[in-house]
N, C-alpha and C positions, 0 to 999 in steps of 0.2 A: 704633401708629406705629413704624415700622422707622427701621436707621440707612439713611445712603447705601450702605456697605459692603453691606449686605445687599441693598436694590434693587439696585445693577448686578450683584452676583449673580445674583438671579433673572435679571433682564432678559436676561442673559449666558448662562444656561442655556435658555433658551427658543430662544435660535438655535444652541447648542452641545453636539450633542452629547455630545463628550467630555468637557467639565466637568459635562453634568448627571449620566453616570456616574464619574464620576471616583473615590466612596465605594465605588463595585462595585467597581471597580479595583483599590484600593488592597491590596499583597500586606501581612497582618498576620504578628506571630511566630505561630505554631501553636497554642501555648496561650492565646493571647489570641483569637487567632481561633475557636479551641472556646469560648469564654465566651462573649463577643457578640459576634461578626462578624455575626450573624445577625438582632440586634438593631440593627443603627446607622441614624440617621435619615439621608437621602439626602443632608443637606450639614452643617457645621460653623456657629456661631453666631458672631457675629462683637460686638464691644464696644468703644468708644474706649478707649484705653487708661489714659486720664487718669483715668476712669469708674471703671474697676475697681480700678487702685492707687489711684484713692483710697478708694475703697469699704473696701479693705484694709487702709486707715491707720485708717480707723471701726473696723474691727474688732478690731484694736490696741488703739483708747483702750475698746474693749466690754471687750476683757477686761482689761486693766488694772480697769475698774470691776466686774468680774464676781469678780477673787480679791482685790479689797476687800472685800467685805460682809460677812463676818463682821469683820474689825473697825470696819467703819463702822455695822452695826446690832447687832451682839450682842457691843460691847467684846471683842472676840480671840476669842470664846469657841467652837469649833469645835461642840462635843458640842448646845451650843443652834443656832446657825445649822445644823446637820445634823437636829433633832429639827424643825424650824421647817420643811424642806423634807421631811417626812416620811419621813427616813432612819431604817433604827434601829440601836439599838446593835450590832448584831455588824459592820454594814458600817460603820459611821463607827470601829469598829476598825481593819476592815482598810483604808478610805481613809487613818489617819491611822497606820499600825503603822510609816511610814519617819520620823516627825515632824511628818506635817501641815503639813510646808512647801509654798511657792510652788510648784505644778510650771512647768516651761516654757510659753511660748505656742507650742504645738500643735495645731491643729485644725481643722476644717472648717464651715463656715457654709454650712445651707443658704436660698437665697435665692430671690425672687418678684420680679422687676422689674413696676411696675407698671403703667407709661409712664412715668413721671418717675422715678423712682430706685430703686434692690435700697431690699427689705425683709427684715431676717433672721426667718425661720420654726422656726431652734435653731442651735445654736452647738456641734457636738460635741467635745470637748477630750477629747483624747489621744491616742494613734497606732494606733488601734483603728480605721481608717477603711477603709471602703470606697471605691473609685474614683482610687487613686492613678496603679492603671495606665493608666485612661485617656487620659494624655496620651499614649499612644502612637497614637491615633487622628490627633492634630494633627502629631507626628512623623511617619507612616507616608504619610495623606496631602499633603505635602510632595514627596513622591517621584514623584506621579502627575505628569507634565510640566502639562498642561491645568491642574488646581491651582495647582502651582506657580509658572504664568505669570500667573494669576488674583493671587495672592498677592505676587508681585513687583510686579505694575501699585500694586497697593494699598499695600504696604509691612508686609502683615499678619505678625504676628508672636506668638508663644505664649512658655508657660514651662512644660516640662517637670516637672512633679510628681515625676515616678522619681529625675531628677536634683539635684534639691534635696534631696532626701533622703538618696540615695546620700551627697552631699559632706557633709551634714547628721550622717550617722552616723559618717564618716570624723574629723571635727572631734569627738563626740561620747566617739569611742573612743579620741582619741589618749593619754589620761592612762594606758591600758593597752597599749595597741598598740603606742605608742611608734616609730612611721615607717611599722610595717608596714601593711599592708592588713589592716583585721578581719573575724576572724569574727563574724557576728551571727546569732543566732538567732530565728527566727520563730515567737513563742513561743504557742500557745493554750493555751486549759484541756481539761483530758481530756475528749476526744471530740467537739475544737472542730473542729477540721480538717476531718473529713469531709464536715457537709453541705454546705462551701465550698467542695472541695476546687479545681473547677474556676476558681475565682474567683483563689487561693490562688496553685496553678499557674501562673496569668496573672503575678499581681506577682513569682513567684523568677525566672520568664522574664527580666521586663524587670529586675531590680535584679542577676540575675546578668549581662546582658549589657552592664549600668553598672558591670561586676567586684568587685560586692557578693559577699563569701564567704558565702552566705543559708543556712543550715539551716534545717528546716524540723520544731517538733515539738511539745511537751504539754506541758504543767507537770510532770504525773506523770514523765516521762522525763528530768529531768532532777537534777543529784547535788552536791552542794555540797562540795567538799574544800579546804580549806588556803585559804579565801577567794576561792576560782575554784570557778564555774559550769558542770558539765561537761555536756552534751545527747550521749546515745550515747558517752560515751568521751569527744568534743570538747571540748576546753577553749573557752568563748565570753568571748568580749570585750564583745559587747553584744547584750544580750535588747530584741528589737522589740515590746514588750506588744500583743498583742493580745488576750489573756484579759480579760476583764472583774471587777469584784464582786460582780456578779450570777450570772456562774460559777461562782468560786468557792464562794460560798455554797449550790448548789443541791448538794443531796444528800449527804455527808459526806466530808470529807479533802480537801478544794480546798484552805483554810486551811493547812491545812499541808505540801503538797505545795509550795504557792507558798514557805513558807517558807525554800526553798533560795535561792532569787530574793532574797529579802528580803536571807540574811543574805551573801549573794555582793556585791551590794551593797553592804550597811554596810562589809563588808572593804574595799571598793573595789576589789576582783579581776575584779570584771563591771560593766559598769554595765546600768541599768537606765532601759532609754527608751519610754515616758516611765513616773514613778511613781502608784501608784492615786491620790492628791491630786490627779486632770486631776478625775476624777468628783466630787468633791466642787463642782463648779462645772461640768462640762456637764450637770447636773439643770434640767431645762425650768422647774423651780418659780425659779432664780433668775430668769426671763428676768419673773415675776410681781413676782419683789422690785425688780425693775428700774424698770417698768411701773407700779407702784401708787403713787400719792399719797401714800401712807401714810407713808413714805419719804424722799419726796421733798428733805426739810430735809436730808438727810444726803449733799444732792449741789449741787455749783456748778451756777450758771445755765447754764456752758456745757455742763455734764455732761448737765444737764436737758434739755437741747435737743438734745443729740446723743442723750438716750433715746428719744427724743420722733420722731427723724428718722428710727431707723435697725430702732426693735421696734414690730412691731403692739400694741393695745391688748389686755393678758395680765393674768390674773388669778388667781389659788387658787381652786379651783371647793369651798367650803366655804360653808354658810348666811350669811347677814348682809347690812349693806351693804356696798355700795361705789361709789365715782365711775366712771358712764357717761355719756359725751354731757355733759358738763356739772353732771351731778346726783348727788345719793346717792341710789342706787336697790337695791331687792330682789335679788341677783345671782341667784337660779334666777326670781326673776317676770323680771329682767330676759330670762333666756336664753329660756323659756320662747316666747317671741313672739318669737324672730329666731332661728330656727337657721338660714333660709338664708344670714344674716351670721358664723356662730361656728364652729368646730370645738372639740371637744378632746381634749385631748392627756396619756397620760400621765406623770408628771416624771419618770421616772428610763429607760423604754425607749427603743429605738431603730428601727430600719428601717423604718418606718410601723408597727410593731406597738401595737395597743391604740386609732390613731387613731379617733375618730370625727366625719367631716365632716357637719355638720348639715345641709345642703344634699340629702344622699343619701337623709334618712332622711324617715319621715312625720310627721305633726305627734304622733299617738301616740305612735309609736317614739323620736323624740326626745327624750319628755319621760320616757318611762321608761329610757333613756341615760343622758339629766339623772340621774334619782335614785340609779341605778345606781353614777356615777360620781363622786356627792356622798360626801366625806372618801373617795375613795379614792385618794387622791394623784393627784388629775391637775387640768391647767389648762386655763382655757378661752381662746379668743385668738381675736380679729376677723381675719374670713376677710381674707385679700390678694386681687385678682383680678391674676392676670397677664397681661400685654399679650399678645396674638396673636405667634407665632415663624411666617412663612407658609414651607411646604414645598413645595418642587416633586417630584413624585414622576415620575421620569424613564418610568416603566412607562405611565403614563397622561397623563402631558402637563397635570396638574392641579397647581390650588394649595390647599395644606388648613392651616389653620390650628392650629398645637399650644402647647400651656402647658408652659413648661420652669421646671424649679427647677435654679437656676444653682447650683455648686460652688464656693466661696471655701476653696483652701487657704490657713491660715499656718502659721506657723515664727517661732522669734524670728530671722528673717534678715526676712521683714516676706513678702510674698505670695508664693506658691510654688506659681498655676498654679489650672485650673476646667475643670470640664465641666460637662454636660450631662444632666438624665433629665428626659423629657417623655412627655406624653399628649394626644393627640390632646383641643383643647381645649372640646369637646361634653362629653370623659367626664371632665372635672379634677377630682380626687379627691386619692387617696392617691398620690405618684407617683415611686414608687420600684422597681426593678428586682427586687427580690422581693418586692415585696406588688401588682402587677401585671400580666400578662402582656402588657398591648398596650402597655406603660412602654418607651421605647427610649431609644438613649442617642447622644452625640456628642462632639466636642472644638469647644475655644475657641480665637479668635483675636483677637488686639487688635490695633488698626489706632491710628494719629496721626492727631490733628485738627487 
């Protein structure tokens, strides 16, 4: 079931030419248009607007409930709620080497509308995100007239990602900056850069042309003096993290390359946005602590109900029981007999990497997945099905049906903007823009009801 916005769309493009090319049209920056111009699905998605900020506001009270757990199930205690999501020690160092405090709410949620409401599918916390440039899709088509007159009839309207951020840093950096405009540094782990470089390129496009002063560089490259953070010579006022824990840990000296980071920081000569404490809490295994009964007593009825509304039925893929459907049941006899209901997923990766959607596989193959995936840190989660996105494809005068997983940014300023990655809804799978090729992508618009 579509909205109205989206029917007189279509309806509008079927006698229209110009608006049904209107996404050909649209002229992008250069480097955005090397990333995916070549990718974008022929129209923009459209959401009440009511819909999605408050979707937004769920997401809020998620994470609030999400950097409580360790004191609401393991009394403060970090080193156990880390050992509990099968973190180990060297990384629950480096999550916890700034204090293991609150980090900000940061992050992106990715989501499954089902017909009646978004379901969140992981929650990734921290400023390590992909897709921020995207909203230059919803920006750039704006400019097309035909769009734009589309857009006006409706009253549609977006929020720019780039620019919540940009103002986001600006606020971020003033306790260094002090009026001026800062420098920020766009910081990976050694040898992060390159195989994104095109993606990479796309965001300093859009965040310098919001007059972000954006560098762009490694951990290793950068030099810690007098309490300031220097990248190439440049004194920086704020490192954009995009390195991971998992970075750093691979292969030797991440640890301590980062270390300049850290203690630039602590001076308070750089700040550092956001700190590795987001990872302790985007790990897929809290969305099970969430999710499980087991628990439960250690959350208000409303809390319980908002768990209830907003996550699929998630679990620790580890022997025993647990409540299914109503019952305590075998959890591998359970999966066993419904993999075209389950995926899963492992806790601590990202991009679709390590997914496995049970639905794809045979009944063999699944079950030696199952054992495969038994205590190796990963969770299992009842599939979502996504409502039908229908596509008009201007080439052929056709409508095709695609599954999109919707983008929830926040910010502690509360929603800050969504797109789009979909797959044609025959192959819905894993569906993401690097773990798929026929994965395409678009911008959002919220309209008033």
């Amino acid at each position: 079931m579509t909205d109205h916005v989206t029917e007189a769309y279509l309806a509008a493009v079927a006698s229209s030419g110009e608006l049904a090319h209107a996404m050909e049209q649209t002229a992008f920056p250069p480097a955005f248009a090397a990333s995916c111009a070549h990718r974008l699905l022929p129209r923009p998605c459209f959401v009440p607007e009511r819909e999605i900020r408050g979707f937004a506001d769920e997401l809020a009270r998620l994470f609030d409930l999400l950097v409580s757990l360790p004191g609401r199930l393991f009394d403060g205690d970090l080193r156990r709620y880390c050992a509990a999501l099968g973190i180990d020690e060297r990384k629950t160092a480096l999550m916890t080497r700034l204090g293991g405090h609150t980090p900000p709410m940061h992050g992106r949620a990715d989501l499954y509308h089902d017909g009646e409401s978004f379901k969140v599918l992981e929650f990734n916390l921290g400023t390590q995100l992909g897709g921020t440039d995207r909203a230059e899709i919803s920006r750039a088509l704006l400019e097309v007239p035909a769009f734009r007159a589309f857009a006006e009839e409706h009253r549609l309207d977006y929020v720019h990602t780039g620019r919540v951020l940009a103002g986001l840093l600006r606020e971020v950096a003033e306790p260094v900056a002090r009026g001026e405009e800062p420098v920020v540094a766009f910081l990976e782990a050694d040898g992060g850069l390159a195989p994104y470089r095109h993606l990479v390129d796309s965001f300093a496009e859009m965040m310098r042309g919001l007059g972000i002063d954006l560098r762009l560089g490694e951990v290793g490259q950068t030099r810690e003096r007098g309490g300031k953070l220097y990248l190439d010579g440049a004194p920086i006022d704020v490192v954009l993290r995009y390195f991971s824990v998992d970075q750093l840990c691979e292969g030797n000296g991440g640890e301590e390359a980062a270390e300049a980071v850290f203690r630039a920081h602590e001076a308070g000569g750089t700040i550092l946005y956001t700190p590795l404490e987001s990872f302790l809490y985007g790990n897929k295994g809290t969305m099970a602590m969430l999710s499980d009964p087991r628990w439960r007593e250690a959350f208000s009825a409303d809390e319980a109900a908002l768990i209830d509304r907003v996550l699929p039925w998630t679990r620790t893929l580890t022997p025993g029981l647990v409540e299914a459907e109503g019952a305590s049941v075998d959890l591998l006899d359970y999966c066993r007999t419904r993999k075209d209901q389950l995926i899963l997923k492992p806790r601590g990766d990202f991009g679709g990497a390590g997914i496995v959607p049970g639905w794809e596989l045979s009944e063999q193959d699944w079950k030696e997945r199952l054992h495969e995936c038994l205590d190796a840190s990963y969770v299992v989660q009842r599939r979502v099905l996504p409502r039908a996105e229908p596509m008009y494809d201007p080439a052929t005068g056709t409508l095709t049906d695609w599954a999109a997983t919707w983008d929830a940014f926040i910010t502690p300023h509360g929603y800050a903007g969504s797109h789009i990655r979909a797959l044609p809804r025959e192959q819905v799978g894993v569906v993401g823009m690097g773990a798929n090729p026929a994965c395409r992508t678009t911008g959002v618009f919220s309209f008033p009801e």
